[in-house]
N, C-alpha and C positions, 0 to 999 in steps of 0.2 A: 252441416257444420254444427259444431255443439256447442251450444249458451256459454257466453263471457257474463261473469259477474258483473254487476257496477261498481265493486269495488276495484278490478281490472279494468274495465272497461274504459272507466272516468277516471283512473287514475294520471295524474298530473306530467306533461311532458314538458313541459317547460317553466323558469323560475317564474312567470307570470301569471301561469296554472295554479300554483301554490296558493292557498289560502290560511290566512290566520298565522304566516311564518315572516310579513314583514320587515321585519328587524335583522333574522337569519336570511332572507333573500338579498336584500341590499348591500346586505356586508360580503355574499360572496361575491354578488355580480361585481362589486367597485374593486374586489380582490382581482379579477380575473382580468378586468379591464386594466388595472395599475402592476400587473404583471405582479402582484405581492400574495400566489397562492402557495400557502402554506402545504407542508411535507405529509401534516398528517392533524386530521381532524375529529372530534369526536362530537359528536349529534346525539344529544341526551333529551328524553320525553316519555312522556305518557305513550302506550299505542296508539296506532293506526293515526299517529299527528303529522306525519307526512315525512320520517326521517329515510328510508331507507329509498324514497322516493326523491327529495333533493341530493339524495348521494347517488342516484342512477343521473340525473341532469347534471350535477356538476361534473362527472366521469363524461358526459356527451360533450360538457360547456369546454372540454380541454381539449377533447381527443377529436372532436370536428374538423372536419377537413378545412375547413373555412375559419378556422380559428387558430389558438383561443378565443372562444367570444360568448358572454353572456347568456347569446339568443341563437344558440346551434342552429343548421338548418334544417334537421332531421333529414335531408334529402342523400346528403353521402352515404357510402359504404360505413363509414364508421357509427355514424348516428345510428345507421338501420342495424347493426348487428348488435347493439347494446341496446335498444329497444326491445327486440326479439330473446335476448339475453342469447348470442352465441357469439359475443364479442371472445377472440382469443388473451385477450389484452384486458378487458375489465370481468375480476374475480368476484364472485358473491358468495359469501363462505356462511354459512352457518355456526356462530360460535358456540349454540349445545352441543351441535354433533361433530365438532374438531376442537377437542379441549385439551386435546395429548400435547406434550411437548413435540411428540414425533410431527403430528400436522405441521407447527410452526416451523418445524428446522424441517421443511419440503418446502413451507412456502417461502423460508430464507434464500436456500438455497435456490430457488426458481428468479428471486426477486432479481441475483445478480444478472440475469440475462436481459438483451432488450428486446425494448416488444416486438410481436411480428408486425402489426403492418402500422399500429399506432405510433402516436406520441408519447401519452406514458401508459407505465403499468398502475393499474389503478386495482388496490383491494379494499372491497367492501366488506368487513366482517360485524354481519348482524349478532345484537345480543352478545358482544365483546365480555360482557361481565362474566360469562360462565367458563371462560379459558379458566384454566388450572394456574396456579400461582408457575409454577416451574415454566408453564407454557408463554406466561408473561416473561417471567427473565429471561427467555431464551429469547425472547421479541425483542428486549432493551435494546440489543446496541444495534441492530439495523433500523427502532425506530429511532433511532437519537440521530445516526450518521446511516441515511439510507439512500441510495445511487439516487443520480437525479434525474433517472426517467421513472423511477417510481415515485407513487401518492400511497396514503392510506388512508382510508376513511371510517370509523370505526360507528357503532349504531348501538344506545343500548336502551333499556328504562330503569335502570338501576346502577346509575355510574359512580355511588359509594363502594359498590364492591370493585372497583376498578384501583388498584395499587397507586399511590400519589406518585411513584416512580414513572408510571405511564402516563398518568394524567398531567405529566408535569412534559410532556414532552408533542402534546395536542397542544391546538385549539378546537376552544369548548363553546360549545352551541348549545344553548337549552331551547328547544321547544316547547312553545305555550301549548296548555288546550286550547284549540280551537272555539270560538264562542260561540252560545247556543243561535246567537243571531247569523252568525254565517254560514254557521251550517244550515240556518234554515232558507237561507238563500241562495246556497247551493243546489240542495236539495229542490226545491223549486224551479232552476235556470236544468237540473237534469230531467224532472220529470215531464218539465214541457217539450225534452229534445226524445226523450220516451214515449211519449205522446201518449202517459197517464195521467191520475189526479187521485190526491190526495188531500182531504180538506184539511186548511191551518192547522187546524187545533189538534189533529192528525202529525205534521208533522211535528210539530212542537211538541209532540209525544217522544215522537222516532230524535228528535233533537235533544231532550235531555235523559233520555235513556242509552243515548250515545255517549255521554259526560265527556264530551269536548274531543273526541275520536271518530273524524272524519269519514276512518273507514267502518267504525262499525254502524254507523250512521248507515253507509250507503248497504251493507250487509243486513240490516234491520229490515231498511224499506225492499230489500230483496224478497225477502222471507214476509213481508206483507203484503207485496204483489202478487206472489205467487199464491197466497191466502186466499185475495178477496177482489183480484183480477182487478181490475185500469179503472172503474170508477170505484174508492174508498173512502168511508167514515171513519169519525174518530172511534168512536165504538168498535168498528172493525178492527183499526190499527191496537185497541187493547185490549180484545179478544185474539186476535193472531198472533200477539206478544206476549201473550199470558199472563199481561197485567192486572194488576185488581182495578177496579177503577175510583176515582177519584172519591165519587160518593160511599163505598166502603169506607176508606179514613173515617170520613166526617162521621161514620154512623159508631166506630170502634170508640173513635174521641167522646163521642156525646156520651155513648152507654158507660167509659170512665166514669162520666163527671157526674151524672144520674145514678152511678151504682147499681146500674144490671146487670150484675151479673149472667144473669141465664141470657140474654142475648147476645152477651159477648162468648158465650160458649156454643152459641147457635152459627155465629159469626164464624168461630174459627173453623168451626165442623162444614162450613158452606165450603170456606177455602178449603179446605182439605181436600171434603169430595169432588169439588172443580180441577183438583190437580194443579194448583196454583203452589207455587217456590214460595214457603214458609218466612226462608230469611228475606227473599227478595219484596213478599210482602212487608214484614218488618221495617227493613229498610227504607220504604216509600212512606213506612208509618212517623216513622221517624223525621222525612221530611216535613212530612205533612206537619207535625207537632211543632217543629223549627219553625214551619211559616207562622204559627199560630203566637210563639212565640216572639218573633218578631212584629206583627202586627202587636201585641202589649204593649211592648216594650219602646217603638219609635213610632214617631206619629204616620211617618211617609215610607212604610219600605221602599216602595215603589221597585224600580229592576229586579232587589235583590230576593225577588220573590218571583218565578216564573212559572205564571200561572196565566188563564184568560181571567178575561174581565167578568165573565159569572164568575169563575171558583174567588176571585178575590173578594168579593161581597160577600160571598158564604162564608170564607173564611176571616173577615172583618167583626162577623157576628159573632161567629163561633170563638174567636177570641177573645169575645169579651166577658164570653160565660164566666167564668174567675179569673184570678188574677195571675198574672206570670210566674209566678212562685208556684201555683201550682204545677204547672204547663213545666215548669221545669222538673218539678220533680218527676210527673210524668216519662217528661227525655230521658232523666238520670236510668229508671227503672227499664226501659227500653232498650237504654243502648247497652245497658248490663247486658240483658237479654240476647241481644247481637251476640256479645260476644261468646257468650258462651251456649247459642243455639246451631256457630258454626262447627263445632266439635264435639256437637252430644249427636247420638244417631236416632234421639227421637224428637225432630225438631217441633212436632206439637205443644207436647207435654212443656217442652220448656215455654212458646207462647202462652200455654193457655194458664201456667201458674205466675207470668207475669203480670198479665189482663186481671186475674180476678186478686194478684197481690195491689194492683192501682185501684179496682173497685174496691177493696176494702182499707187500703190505706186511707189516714186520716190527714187532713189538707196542711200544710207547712203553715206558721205562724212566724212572721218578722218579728226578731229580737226587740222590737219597742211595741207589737203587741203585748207579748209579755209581759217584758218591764209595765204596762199599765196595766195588767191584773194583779200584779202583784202591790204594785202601789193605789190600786182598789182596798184588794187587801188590806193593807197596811192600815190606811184612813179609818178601814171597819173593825179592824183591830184597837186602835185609836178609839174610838167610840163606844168599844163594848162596855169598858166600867160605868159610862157617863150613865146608861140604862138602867145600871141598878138590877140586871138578871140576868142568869146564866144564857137561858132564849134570848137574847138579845138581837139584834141584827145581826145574820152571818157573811160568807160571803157571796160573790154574785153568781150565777145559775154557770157560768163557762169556767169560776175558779172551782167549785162546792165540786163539778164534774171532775177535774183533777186531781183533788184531794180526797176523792173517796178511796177507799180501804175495805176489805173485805169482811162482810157479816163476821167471821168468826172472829174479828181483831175489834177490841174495843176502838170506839170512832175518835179519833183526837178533839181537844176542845179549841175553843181559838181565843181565850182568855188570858190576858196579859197576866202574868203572875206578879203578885204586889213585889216592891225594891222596899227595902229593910230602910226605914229612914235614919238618916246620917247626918251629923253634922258640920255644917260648913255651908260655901257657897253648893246653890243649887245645880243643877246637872245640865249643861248647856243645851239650850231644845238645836233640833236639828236642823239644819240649813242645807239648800242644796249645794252641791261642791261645783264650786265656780271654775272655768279654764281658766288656763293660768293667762296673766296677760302678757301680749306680745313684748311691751317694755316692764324691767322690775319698778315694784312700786317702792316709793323712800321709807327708808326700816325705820319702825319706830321703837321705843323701849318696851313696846303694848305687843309689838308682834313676837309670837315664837317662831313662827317658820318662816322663814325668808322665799321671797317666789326667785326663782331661777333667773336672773339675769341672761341678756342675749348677749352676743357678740358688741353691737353696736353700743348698745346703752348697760356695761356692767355696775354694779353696783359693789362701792367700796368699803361702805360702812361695816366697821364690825369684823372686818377680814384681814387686819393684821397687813395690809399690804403697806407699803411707803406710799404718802401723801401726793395722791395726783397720778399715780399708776393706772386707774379703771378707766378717768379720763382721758390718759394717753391713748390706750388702747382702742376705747370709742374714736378716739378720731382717725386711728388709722383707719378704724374698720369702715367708717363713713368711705372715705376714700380707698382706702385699697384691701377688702373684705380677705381676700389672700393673706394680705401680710397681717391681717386683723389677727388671723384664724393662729400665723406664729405663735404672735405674742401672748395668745390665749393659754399657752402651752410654755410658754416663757416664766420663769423668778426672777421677779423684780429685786437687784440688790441695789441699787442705789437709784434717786432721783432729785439734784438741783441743778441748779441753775449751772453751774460748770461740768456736770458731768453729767452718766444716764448708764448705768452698768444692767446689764442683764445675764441671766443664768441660763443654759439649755445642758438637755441631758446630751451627753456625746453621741456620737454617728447616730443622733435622733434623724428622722426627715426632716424636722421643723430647725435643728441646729445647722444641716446641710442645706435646707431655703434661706437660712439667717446669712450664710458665709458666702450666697454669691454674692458680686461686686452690686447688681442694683438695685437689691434687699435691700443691704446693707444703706449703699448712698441714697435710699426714700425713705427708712425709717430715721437717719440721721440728719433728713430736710425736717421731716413733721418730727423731729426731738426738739430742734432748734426752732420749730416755728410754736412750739406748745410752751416753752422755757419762755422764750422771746429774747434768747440769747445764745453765743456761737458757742456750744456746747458741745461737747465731745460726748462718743457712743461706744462703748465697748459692751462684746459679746464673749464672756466667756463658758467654762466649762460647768455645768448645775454641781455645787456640793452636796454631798447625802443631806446635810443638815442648812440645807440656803432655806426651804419652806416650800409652802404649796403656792401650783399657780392659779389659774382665774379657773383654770379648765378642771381642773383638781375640784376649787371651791366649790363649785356647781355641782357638779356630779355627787358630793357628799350632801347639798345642802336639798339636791333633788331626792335622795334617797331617801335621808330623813324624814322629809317632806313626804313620802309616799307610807312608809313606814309608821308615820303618825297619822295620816288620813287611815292607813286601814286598821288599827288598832281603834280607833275612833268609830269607823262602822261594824266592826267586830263588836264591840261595844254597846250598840246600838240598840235596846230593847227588842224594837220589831227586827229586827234581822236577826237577833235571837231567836224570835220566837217562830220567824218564817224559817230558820235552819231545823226549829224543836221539829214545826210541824211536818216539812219537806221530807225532812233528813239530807238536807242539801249542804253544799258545802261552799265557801265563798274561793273562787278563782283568779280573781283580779276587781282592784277597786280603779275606778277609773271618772275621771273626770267629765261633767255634762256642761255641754254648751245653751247654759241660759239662753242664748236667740236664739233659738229652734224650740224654744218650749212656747 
């Protein structure tokens, strides 16, 4: 008799077999039992996650002689001829290789007959996605209105390509991957009925080399048996798989961050002549660097790193060589790599100019690094008059290194050039620019820029608006921040004690929230409770010429405000002189938060 795979072998006969599909098994068995199974269904997943195999059990769970019933017996003539696959009644169609319209209108036309000795006609059509559009519209109207001894059951990994006219005429099943813990408990409940062995850390190879696909799982540890026969190591299982192993990473990562070059070009020549899959090493490099990353970055990855308990210590260490910022640029460069090492046809060459472009790349600096060399800078810029010579103090060994320039280019000096003295008030010394505060501060005659008022607490002075408008406002927005946000967008035209008129622009949103009935009847309670009189509320149409509103003011008074802060650092001697020396250009001025300094 000739060898059954284990991916045939062990494959799943009943909805209790199934693992890792939960959610998809209970919803069909309560189907089946409450008599509520649907016409036609579609099983969407990753491979080998167990779809075309709950669509062979649910075709038994119907067509049972003993049924419908959840838990077939397998013992009938029906169950036995759809296990064996020579049921005349359940179809299993290949959807690459029946893509024509002509397959569909044969399997139309068969569909109307009844089965021979079943219950229904049941068609599996694996990989549904590669029908032809035409092949689909000729499918519509038998699956919308299809006789009711037939089912369809559809299987794919790509159910975007699926027309929303079909998808709208299933129920849709997504299958999970499978997780690495069940398949490794799988895997272990089969190898003990195999009567081989595998050590853990063995399968926990074959486990996430499967990424969440059951059967290539069991396909992997096939091809590892046959390697290294009934008793095997983990060494084994990554020798017969043609893995790199673990400690290769750790050796590619360290010579990164060491800058040896010639060992990473030793490194890749190893793989090479080992015969080792270039992208598929990549790809493990790539995790490897993810874990690394993760260990920086959270104190506890714990799960989300599946590794044993040595690799995670190594890799605890190894991450702490620099900082995440590197490690990430690292990934950036790598996954580039990826992508374009799957379409070049010499996937060395692209490896090994990626390795020695991360040995020679220079390690990433966080934006408030920077800002502190320069503001190094700046203080020694500050100081150079005070010395009295040109030698004076320059700047520090990591800025002097940036700011060099080449022998043949005269060296820039870093000497503030004298300001022509002027008469008047002196030049206001510099302050750091404060955030703005959460409430506006009361404007005084002294201030020129007003800070931005918020919703809650605006601010009236100086704005031309009628007496008591900013504080109305504030008080809707305390209570009803919605209606706040209207009247922020509202022209105040009038405000006493007998009346309260406001302006909106026509078919605005904010005119169409003002005009429903409960708008309306809550700003006309907080009218009369702000007046402390029974006042009336009108909403009319905004005139070109009524004025600006709260929402307007702000937005101009914030402009200005930004407009005068950068004119002010444009200004600034040292950012002068840091633009002379850089030849840098200023991008955005931006305000710092004093509690973080």
């Amino acid at each position: 008799m000739s060898y059954l795979v284990l991916a045939r072998k062990w494959r799943p006969a009943s909805f209790d077999e199934v693992i890792g599909q939960q959610g998809v098994i209970q919803t069909l068995k309560n189907a089946i039992t409450m008599d509520r199974v649907a016409h036609a269904y579609l099983f969407c997943g990753a491979r080998g996650v167990g779809k075309t195999s709950v669509a062979r059990i649910l075709a038994k769970a119907l067509n049972c002689q003993q049924g419908p019933s959840p838990e077939p017996d397998h013992t009938c003539a029906s169950c036995l001829e759809i296990t064996s696959g020579h049921s005349q009644d359940v179809f299993e169609i290949d959807g690459a290789s029946n893509t024509g319209v002509d397959d569909v209108r044969s399997l139309r036309e068969n569909a109307r007959y009844l089965p021979a000795s079943s219950r229904y006609k049941i068609y599996i059509i694996d990989e549904v996605h590669m029908l032809s559009t035409s092949a689909f519209n000729a499918l519509l109207k038998t699956l919308e209105e299809p006789p009711e001894h037939v089912k369809f059951i559809f299987a794919t990994t790509e159910p975007h390509k699926i027309p929303l006219t079909v998808l709208s005429r299933c129920q849709r099943f997504d299958f999970k991957r499978i997780p690495t813990e069940a398949i490794l408990q799988q895997l272990s409940k089969i190898l003990t009925a195999e009567e081989a062995r595998i050590e853990e850390e063995g399968l926990r190879v074959i486990a996430r080399e499967a990424a969440g696909s059951m059967r290539d799982a069991l396909s992997l540890t096939d091809q590892v048996l046959a390697f290294s026969g009934d008793e095997i190591t983990a060494a084994q299982v990554v020798t017969a798989l043609g893995l790199a192993k673990s400690e290769m990473f750790a050796q590619v990562t360290l010579a990164i961050v060491e800058k040896r070059s010639d060992d990473l070009m030793h490194l890749v020549e190893q793989l090479f002549d080992g015969g080792h899959d270039l992208k598929r090493f990549l790809e493990g490099l790539l995790w490897h660097v993810r874990n690394l990353i993760l260990y920086c970055s959270l104190k506890d990855p714990g799960d989300l790193v599946d590794v044993s308990a040595e690799d995670r210590q190594a890799l605890r260490q190894q991450a702490t060589m620099v900082d995440a910022l590197r490690w990430h640029q690292v990934f950036d460069i790598l996954a580039r790599a990826l992508e374009e090492i799957a379409r070049n046809p010499h996937p060395r060459l692209v490896l090994e100019t990626a390795l020695l472009r991360l040995s020679a790349a220079e390690p990433l600096f966080e934006v408030g690094d920077l800002l502190g060399q320069v503001q190094d800078l700046a203080r020694q810029l500050e100081a150079a008059p005070r010395h009295g010579k040109p030698g004076g103090p320059g700047p520090s060994s990591a800025t002097s290194k940036r700011a060099e320039v080449p022998p043949s280019q005269p060296r820039p000096t870093f000497e503030i050039p004298k300001r022509p003295e002027k008469k008047g008030p002196p030049p206001p010394t510099q302050k750091p620019v404060e955030q703005p505060a959460l409430t506006p501060p009361k404007s005084t005659p002294a201030e020129s820029t007003p800070a931005e008022p918020t919703p809650a607490e605006p601010s009236s002075s100086g704005t031309g608006f009628p007496e008591g408008w900013a504080e109305l406002v504030a008080l809707v927005s305390k209570h009803r921040p919605s209606l706040g946000s209207v009247l922020n967008h509202a022209c105040p035209l009038e405000i006493s004690p007998e009346r309260v008129r406001i302006g909106l622009e026509s078919g605005s949103f904010y005119a169409d929230q003002m005009r429903t009935e409960r708008n309306h009847r809550e700003l006309r309670k907080f009218c009369q409770e702000f007046t402390g009189t029974e006042c009336k509320l009108q909403v009319e149409d905004q005139q070109d010429n009524a004025g600006a509103t709260l929402a307007q003011t702000w937005e101009r008074e914030k402009k200005e405000s930004a407009e005068k802060k950068r004119s002010q650092v444009l200004a600034h001697p040292m950012v002068q002189e840091a633009i002379r020396v850089f030849g840098a250009e200023i991008e955005q001025v931006r305000d710092l938060d004093r509690s973080k300094q």
